[in-house]
C-alpha positions in Angstrom: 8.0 -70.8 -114.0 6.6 -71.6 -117.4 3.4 -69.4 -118.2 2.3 -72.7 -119.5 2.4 -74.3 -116.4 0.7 -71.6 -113.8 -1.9 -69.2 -114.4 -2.2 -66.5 -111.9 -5.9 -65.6 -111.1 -4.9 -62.9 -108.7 -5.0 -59.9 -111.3 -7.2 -58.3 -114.5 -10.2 -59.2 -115.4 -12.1 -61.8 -113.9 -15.3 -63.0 -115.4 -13.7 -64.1 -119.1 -10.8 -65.8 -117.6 -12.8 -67.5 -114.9 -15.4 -68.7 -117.4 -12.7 -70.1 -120.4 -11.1 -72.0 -116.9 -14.7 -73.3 -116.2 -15.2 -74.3 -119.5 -12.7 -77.3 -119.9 -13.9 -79.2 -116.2 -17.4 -78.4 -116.9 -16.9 -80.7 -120.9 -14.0 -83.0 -119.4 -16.8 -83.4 -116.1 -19.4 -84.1 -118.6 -17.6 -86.6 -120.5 -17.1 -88.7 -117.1 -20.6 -88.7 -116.3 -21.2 -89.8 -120.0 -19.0 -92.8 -119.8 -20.6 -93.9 -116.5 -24.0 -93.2 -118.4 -22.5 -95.4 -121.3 -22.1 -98.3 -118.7 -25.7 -98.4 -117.4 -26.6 -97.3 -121.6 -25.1 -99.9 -122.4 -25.8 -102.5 -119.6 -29.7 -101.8 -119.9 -29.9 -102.6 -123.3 -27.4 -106.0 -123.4 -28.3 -106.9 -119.9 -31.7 -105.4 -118.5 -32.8 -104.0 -115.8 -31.0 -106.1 -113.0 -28.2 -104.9 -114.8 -28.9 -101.4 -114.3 -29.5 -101.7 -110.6 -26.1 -103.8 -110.4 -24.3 -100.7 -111.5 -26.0 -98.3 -109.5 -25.7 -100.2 -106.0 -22.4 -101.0 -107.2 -21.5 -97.4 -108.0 -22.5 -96.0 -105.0 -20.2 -98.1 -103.2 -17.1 -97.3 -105.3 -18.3 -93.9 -105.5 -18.0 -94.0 -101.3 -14.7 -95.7 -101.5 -13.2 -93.0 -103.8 -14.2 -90.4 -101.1 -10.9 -90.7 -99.2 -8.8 -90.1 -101.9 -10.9 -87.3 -103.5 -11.1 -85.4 -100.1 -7.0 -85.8 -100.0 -7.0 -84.6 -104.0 -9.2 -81.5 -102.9 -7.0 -81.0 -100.1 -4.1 -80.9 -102.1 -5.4 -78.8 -104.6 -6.4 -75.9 -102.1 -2.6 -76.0 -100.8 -1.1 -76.0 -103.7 -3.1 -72.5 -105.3 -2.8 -70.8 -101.6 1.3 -71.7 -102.3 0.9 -70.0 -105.9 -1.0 -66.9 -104.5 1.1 -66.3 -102.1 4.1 -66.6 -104.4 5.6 -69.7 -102.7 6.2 -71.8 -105.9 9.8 -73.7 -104.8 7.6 -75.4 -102.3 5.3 -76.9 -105.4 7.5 -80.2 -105.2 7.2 -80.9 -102.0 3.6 -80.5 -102.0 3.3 -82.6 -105.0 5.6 -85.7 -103.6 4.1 -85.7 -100.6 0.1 -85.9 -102.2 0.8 -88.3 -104.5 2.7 -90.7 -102.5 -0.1 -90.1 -99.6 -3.0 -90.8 -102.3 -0.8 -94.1 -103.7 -0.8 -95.4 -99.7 -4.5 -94.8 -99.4 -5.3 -96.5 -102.7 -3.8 -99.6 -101.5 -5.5 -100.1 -98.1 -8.9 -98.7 -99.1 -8.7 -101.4 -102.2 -7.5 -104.5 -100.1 -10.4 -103.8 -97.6 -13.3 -103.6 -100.3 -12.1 -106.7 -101.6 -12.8 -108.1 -98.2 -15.9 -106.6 -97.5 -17.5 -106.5 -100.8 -20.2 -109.2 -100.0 -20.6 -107.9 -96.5 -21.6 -104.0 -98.0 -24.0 -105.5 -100.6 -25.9 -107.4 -98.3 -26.3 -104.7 -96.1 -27.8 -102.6 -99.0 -30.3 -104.7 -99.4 -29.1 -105.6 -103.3 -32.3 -107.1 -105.4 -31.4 -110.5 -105.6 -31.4 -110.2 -109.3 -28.8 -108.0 -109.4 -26.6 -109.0 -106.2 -23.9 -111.3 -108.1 -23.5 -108.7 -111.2 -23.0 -105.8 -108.5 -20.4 -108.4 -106.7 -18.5 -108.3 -109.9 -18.6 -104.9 -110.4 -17.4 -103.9 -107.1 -14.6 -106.3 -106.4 -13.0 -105.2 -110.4 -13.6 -101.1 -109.8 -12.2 -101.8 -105.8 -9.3 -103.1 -107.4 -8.3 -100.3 -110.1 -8.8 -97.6 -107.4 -5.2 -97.1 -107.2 -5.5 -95.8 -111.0 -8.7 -93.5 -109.8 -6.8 -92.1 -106.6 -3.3 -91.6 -108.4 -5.1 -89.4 -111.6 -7.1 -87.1 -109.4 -4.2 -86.3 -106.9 -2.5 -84.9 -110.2 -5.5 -83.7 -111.7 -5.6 -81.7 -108.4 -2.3 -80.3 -108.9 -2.9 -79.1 -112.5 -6.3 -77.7 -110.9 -3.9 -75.6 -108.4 -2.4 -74.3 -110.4 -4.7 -73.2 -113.2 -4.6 -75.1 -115.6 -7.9 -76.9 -117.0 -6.9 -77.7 -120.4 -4.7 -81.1 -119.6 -7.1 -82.8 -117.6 -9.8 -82.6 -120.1 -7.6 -84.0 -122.8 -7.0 -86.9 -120.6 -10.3 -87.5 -119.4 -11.6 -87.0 -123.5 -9.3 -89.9 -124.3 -10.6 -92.0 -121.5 -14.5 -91.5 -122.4 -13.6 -92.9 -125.7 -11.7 -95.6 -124.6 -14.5 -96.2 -122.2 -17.0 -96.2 -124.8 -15.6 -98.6 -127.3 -14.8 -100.7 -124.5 -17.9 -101.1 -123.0 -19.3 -101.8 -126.5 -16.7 -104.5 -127.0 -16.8 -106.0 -123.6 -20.4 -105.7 -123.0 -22.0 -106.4 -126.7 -19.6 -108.3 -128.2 -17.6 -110.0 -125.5 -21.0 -110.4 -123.2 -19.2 -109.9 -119.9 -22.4 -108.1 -118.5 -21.8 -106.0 -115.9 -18.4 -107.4 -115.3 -17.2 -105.8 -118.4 -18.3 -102.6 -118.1 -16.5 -102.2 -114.6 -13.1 -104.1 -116.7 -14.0 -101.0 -119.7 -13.7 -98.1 -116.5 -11.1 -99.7 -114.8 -9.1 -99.6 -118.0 -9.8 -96.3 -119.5 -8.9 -95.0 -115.7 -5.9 -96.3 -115.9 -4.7 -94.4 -119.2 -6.1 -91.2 -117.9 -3.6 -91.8 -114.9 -0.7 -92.6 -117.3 -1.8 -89.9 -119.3 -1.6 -87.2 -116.5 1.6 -88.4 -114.8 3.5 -88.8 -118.3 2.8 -84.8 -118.2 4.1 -83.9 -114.9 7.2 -85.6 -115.6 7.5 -84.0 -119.0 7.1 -80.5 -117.7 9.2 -81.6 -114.3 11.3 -78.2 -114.4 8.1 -76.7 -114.5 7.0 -77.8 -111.3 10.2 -78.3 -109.8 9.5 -81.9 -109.3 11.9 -84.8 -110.4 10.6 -88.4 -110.7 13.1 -89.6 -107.9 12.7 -91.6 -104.8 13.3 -88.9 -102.5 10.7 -86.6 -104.1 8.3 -88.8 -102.8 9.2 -88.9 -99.1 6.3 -87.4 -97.2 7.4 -83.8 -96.3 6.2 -83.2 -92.4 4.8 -79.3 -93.2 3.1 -80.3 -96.3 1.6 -83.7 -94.7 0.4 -81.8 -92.2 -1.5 -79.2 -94.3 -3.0 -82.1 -96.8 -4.3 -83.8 -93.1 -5.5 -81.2 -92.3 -7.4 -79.8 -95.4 -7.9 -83.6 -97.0 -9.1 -85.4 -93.8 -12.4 -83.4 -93.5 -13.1 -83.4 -96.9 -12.8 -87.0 -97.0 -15.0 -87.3 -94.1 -17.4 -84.7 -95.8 -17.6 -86.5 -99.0 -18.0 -90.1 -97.6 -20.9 -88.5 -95.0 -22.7 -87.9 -98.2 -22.5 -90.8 -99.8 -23.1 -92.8 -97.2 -26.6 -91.5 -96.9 -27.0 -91.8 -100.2 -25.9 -95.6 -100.1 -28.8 -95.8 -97.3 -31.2 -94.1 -99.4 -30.1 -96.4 -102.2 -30.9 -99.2 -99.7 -34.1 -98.4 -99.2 -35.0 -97.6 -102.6 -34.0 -101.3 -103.7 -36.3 -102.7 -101.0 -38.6 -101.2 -103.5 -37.9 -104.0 -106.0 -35.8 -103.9 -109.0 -37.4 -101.8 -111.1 -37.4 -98.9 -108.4 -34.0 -99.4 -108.1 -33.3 -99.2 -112.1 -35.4 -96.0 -112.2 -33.7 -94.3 -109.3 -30.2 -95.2 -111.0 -30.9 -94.1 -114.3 -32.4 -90.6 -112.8 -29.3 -90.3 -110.5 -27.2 -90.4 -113.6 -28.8 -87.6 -115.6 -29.4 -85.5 -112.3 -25.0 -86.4 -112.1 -24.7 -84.9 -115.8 -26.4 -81.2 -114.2 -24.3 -81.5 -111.1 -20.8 -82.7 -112.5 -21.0 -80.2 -115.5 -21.9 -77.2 -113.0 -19.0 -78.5 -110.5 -16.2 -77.6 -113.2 -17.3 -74.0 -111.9 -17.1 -74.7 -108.5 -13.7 -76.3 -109.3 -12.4 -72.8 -111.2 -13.7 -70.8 -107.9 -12.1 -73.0 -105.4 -8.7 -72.5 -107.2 -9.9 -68.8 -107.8 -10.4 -68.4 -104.2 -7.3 -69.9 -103.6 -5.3 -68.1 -105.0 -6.6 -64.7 -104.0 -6.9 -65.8 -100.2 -3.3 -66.4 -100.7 -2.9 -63.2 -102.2 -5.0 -60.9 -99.8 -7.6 -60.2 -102.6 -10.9 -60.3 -101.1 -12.8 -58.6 -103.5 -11.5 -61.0 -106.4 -13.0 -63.7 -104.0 -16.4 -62.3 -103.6 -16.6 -61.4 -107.3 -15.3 -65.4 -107.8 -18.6 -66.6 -106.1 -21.2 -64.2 -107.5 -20.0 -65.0 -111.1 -19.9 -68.6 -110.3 -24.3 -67.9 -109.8 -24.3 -66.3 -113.2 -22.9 -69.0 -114.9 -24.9 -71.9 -113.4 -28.2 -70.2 -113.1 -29.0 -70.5 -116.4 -27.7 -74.0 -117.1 -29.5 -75.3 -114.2 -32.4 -73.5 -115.6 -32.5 -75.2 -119.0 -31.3 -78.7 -117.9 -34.4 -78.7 -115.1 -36.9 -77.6 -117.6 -36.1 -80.2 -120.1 -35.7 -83.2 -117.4 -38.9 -82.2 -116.7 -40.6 -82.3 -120.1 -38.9 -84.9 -121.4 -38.0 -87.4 -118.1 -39.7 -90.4 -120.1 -37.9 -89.8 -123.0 -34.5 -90.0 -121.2 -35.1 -93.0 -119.1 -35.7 -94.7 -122.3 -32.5 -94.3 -123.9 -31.2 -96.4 -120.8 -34.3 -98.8 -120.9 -37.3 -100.2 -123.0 -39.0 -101.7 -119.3 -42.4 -100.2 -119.0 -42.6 -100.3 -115.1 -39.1 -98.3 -115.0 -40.5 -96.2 -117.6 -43.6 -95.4 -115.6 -41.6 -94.0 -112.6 -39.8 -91.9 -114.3 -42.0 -88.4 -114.1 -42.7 -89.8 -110.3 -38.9 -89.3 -109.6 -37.5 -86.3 -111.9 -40.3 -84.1 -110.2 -38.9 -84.6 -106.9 -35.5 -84.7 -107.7 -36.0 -81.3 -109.6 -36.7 -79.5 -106.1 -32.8 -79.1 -105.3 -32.2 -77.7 -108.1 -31.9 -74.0 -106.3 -30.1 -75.9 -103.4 -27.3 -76.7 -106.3 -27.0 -73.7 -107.7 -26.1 -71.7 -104.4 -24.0 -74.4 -103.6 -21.4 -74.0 -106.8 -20.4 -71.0 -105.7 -20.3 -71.9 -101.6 -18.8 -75.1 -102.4 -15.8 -73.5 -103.9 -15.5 -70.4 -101.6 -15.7 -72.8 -98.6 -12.4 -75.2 -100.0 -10.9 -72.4 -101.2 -10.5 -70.4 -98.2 -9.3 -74.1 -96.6 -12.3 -74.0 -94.1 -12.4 -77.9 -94.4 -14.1 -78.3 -90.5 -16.8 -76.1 -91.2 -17.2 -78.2 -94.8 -17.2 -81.8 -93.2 -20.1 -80.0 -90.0 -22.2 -79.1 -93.2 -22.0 -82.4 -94.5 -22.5 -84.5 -91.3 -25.8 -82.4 -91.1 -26.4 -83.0 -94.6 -25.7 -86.7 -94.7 -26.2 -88.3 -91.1 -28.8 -85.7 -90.0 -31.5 -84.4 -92.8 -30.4 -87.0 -95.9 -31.1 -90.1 -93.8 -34.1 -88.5 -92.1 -35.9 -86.9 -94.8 -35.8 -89.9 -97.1 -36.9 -92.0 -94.2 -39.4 -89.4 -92.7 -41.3 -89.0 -96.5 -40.7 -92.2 -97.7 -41.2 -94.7 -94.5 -43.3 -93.3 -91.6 -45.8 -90.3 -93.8 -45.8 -93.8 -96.2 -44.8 -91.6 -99.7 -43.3 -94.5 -101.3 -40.8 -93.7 -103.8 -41.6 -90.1 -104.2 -41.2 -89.7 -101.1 -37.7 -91.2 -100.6 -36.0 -89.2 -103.9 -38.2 -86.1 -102.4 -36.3 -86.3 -99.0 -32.9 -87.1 -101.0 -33.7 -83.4 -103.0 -34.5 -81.4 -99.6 -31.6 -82.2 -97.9 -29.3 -80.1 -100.0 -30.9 -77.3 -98.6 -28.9 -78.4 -95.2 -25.7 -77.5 -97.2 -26.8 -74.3 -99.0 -28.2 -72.4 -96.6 -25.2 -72.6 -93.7 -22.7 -72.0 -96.5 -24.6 -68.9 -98.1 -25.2 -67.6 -94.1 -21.2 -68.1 -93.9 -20.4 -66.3 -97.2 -22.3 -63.5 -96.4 -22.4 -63.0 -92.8 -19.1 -64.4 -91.0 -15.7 -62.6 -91.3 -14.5 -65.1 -93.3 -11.2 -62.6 -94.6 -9.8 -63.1 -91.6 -8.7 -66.7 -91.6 -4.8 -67.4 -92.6 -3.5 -69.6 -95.0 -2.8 -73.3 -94.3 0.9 -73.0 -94.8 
């Protein structure tokens, strides 16, 4: 196959090839969390604050909804580098048919049932009144284009398998620019408030998606995969490996934001301002995390492929330079949130009482900033080796257990307020680091097989 097409992590140096892999998801995931920050950018200043804590209550929810189909991509993309390290590549198209046609099912049905319960999940949120009709908009036009969303990330997945991080930053370049001037002419010029900016991702989601599939059927002998009905049966063997793998990842991901939907809840008790505050800090706190995760991305296909291979010491060495990388990005992006938090919030907003709680929230936040950085490189040694179970146990303890507790434990019953709501949010991380660090270093973790 096409050099093109695979890139084989499983020999030579590491480090240089590892970081030029990084380097495309860490931009292309920095460019998505721009665009999203270009909605609420954009929304604060045509719309206000109500606007702003539309789109985050809104997001959350869509961001929860995507969860399925992102644990399925994830799962697909650990099968799929195991099957290049282990030299299996004639079993790439089945693999492929059988993610993308499982992704396309669960798009549909997770769509048709946010539709439905769309009013019922805001409510329960406790939406500011203010914002609850402009978040009903949003919701109900993103639900809908999560076929697009699902559909681009199983193949981004694939393209992650098999090392290649070049193609999905092209596509999602193209789509932040799309996004941008859309949200400008929707938004500004159009004034469809929050209603446009969901139209302007929605859209821009939708090329990236036509984007990535017009290059897996251009490279088709590549990847051995035709663009033909039967390549799109579900193959029993691979089915069963993306359940297996993709199921607790879903679960793991949606346990996650589901506490953070409940601390988003009780946050917007707080009043609209709170809620505008908490958003706008969530989205530059997204911009550390997202850029980071292209690492964690590059050492979960890294991992992959040298589980798949036998190489062990490539997988160690995978993890410890994934910490070298990210230490000193997290180090620099803390250090100016925290110099310059009200400087930030106020490219979103002008409001003075949002303003004012900015330094209240970027100081707590700020404390999980070691959490993060231990967990790039456990994040991707755990997907990579395919130890989904012991992922989706993390999480539940993450989410259910410390997440929701923590936030309510500082916030409600020691009466912290607001500070003490983000503060539990931050120390909850921990509940994920720590277990996956004990696990890297302490469990015989070389000793698990392959998933096919």
């Amino acid at each position: 196959m096409a050099k093109t097409a695979i890139r084989d992590f499983t020999s030579g140096e590491l480090f240089k090839p590892m970081l030029w892999f990084s380097i495309p998801f860490m931009v292309s995931n920095a460019l998505q969390v721009l665009y999203s920050m270009t909605d609420m950018l954009i929304v604060g200043k045509f719309v206000g604050s109500s606007g702003i804590s539309a789109i985050m209550t809104g997001g959350f929810v869509v961001m929860f909804l995507m969860m399925v189909g992102m644990g399925m991509a994830t799962g697909g993309q650990v099968l799929i580098s195991q099957l290049v390290g282990k030299g299996e590549r004639h079993k790439l198209d089945q693999a492929i048919g059988t993610l993308l046609t499982m992704c396309a099912v669960i798009a549909v049905v997770v769509s048709i049932l946010s539709l439905f319960l769309t009013r019922f999940i805001l409510e329960l949120m406790d939406t500011p009144p203010e914002a609850f009709a402009m978040a009903q908009h949003y919701l109900t036009i993103c639900g809908g284009g999560l076929l697009f969303i699902y559909i681009y990330n199983a193949v981004a997945a694939v393209l992650r398998g098999v090392g290649d991080s070049v193609r999905p930053f092209k596509f999602i370049v193209i789509s932040a620019l799309l996004n941008i001037v859309l949200d400008l002419l929707f938004v500004a010029v159009f004034k469809w408030q929050v209603a446009g900016a969901a139209a302007a991702t929605v859209i821009s989601q939708a090329v990236a998606m036509t984007l990535a599939l017009h290059y897996i059927y251009k490279c088709r002998s590549e990847f051995g995969f035709e663009f033909k009905p039967v390549n799109f049966i579900c193959r029993k063997e691979m089915l069963g490996a993306l359940i297996k793998l993709g199921v607790p990842f879903a679960v793991r991901f949606g346990a996650i934001n589901i506490s953070m939907i409940f601390v988003a809840s009780l946050i917007n008790s707080l009043g609209v301002a709170a809620s505008a505050a908490f958003g706008i800090a969530l989205r530059l706190d997204e911009l550390a995390n997202k850029i980071s995760q292209g690492v964690m991305m590059a050492v979960s296909t890294i991992v992959g492929q040298n589980m798949g291979a036998g190489n062990f010491r490539r997988v160690r060495l995978g993890v410890y330079y994934a910490w070298e990388i990210c230490g000193g990005f997290f180090l620099v992006y803390g250090v100016i949130m925290y110099l310059f938090n009200r400087e930030l919030f106020s490219f979103f907003t002008g409001d003075a009482q949002v303003l004012e709680l900015a330094p209240v929230i970027v100081t707590a936040l700020l404390l999980h900033y070691p959490a993060l950085l231990i967990m790039k490189g456990t994040n991707g040694f755990v997907q990579g080796i395919g130890n989904a179970v012991f992922g989706l146990i993390i999480a539940l303890l993450d989410g259910f257990v410390c997440r929701i507790f923590f936030s309510w434990l500082f916030g409600i019953k020691l009466n912290m307020g607001l500070s003490g709501m983000v503060l539990g949010y931050a120390l909850a991380t921990y509940s994920t680091a720590l277990p996956n660090l004990f696990y890297f270093l302490f469990v015989p973790w070389h000793k698990r097989k392959t998933v096919i």
